[in-house]
C-alpha positions in Angstrom: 4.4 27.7 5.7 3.5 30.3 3.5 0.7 30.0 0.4 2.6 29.4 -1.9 4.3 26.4 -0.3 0.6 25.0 0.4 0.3 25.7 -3.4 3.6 24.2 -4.3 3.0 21.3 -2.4 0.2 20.6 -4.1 1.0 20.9 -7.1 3.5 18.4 -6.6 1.1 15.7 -5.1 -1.2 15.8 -7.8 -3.8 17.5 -4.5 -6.4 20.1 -6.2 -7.0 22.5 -3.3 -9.7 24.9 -4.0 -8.6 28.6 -3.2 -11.3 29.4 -0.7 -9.5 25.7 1.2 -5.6 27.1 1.2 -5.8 28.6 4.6 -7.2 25.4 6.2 -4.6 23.2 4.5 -1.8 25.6 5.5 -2.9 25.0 9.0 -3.3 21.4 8.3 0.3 21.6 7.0 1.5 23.2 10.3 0.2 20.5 12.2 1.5 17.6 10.3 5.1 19.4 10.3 4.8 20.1 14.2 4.1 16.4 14.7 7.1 15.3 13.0 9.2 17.8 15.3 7.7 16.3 18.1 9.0 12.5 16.5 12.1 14.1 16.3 12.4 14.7 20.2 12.1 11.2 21.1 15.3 10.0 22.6 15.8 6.5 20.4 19.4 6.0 21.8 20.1 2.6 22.2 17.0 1.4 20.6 18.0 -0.8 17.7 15.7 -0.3 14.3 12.6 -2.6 13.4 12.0 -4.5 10.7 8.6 -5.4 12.1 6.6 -4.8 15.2 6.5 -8.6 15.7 8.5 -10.2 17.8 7.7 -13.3 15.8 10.3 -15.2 13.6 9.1 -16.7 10.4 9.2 -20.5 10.1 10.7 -21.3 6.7 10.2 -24.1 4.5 12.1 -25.2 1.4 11.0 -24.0 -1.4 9.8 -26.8 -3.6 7.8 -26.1 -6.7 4.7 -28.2 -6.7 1.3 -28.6 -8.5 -0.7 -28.3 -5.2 -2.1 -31.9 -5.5 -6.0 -29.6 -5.6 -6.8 -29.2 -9.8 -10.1 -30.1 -8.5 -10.9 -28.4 -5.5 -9.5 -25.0 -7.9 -11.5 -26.0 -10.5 -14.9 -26.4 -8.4 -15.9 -22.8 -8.6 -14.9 -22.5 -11.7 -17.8 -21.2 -13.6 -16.7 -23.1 -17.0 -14.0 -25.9 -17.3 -12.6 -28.0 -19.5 -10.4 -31.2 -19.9 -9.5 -30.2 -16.4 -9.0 -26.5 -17.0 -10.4 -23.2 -16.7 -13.0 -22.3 -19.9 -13.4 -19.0 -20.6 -15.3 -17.4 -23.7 -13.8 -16.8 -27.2 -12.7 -13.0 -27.6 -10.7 -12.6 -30.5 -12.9 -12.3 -33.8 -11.5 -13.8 -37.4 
């Protein structure tokens, strides 16, 4: 990882890295890059990929479309309401 990979890099990542910083972030870089060498000496033979780290199953329900039976619990911290909906302040001028 030379400097103008650091640079290169963060160019690309949108990263502003002040000059006298490029030497720590190459090193920084180096350690990220020998972590994921490391990752890639795990034996995962015969492990079958996750889709989650629970071993839970979701419980479906149907999917019904309803009002939630609770206008007026919503409606109780509404700040303004009116005629069982939410009030809010006139914005657009004539």
């Amino acid at each position: 990882m030379d400097e103008q990979t650091v640079k290169r890099i963060a160019f690309l990542s949108r990263l502003k890295i002040d000059e006298d910083k490029i030497a720590a972030t190459q090193d920084e870089f180096k350690k990220i890059i020998d972590w994921i060498n490391l990752l890639q000496e795990v034996d995962t033979q015969g492990v079958e990929p996750m889709i989650s780290v629970n071993r839970n199953n979701l419980v479906l329900r149907k999917d019904e479309v309803t009002d939630g039976n609770a206008a007026d619990e919503v409606l109780a911290n509404a700040p303004m309401k009116e005629y069982g909906y939410f009030a809010v302040p006139k914005v657009v001028e004539q």
